[in-house]
N, C-alpha and C positions, 0 to 999 in steps of 0.2 A: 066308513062309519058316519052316520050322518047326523048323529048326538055329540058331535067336537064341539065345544067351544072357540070361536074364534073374534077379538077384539074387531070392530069395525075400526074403515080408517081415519074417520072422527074421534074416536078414542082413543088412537094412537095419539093421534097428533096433538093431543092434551097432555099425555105421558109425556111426549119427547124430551121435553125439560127438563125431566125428573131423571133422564135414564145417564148414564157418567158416559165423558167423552172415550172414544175409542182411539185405544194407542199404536199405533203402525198396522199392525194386519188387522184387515174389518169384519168385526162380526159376525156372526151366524144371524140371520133375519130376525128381529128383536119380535114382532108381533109374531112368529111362530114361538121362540121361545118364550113369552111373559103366556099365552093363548094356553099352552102347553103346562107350565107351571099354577096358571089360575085351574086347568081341569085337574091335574094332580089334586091342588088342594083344596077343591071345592068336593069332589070325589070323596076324600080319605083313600085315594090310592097311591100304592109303593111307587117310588121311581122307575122301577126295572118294569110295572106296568104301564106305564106311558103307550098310549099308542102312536102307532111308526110315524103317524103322519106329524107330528112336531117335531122328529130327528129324533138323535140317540139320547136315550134316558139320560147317559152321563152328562152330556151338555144342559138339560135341561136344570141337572141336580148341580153340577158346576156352577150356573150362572145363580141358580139360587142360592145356595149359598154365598158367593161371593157378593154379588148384591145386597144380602144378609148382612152380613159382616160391614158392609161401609153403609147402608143404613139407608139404602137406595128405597127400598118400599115402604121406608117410615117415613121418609121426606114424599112421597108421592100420597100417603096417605095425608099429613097435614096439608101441603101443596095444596090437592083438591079438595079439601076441608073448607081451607081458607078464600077461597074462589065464592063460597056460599055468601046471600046478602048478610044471613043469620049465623053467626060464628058457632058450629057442633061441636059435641064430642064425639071422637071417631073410636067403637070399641069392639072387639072380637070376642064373640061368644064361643068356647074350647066346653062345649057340653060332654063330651064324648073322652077322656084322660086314662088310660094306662098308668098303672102302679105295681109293681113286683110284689106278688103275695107276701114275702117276706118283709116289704115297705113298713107297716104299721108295728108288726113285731120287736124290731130292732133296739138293742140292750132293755127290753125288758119282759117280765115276767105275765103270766096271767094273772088278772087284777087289775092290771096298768100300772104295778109296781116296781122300781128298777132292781136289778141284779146287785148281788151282794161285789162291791166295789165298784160298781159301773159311778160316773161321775154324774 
């Protein structure tokens, strides 16, 4: 495929700071797996659609997540923020949201009135 995304190794090498040290057994290739994760979500595609060439969707979806969790691509997003002469704000536009039809309905009636005991 030759629409992949892949970080160059100058923009690795500006991440590295940001990525958490690695504890006894080392890594899967970090610029295949961040490469992999940036075309997931830059796409809107599912993890199991990952193409082969980043390795297994689960690893992909693993490290994001975990990364998620200790806060590693929020610290990389200020990180590089803060490198600017001109201090930004760094913000994510989610144009595109999923809501369960049933989402807006919930304890109440047509009108926009609530149900008889609902609190």
């Amino acid at each position: 495929m030759s629409n992949l995304f892949w970080l160059s190794e100058a923009q690795m090498a500006r991440l590295q700071p940001f990525f958490p040290k690695s504890h006894g057994k080392s890594r899967v290739d970090d610029r295949r797996v961040l490469s992999g994760i940036i075309f997931i979500n830059r796409n809107g595609l599912r993890w199991r659609d990952a193409p082969k060439e980043y390795g297994p969707a689960k690893t992909l979806y693993n490290r994001w997540k975990r990364w998620s969790d200790k806060g590693v691509f929020a610290r990389m997003m200020v990180g590089l923020a803060s490198e600017a002469a001109v201090p930004k704000t760094v913000m994510i536009d989610a144009t595109y949201l999923k809501a369960h039809r049933t989402a807006t309905s919930l304890r109440s009636k047509k009108g926009g009135q609530a149900t008889k005991g609902a609190v």
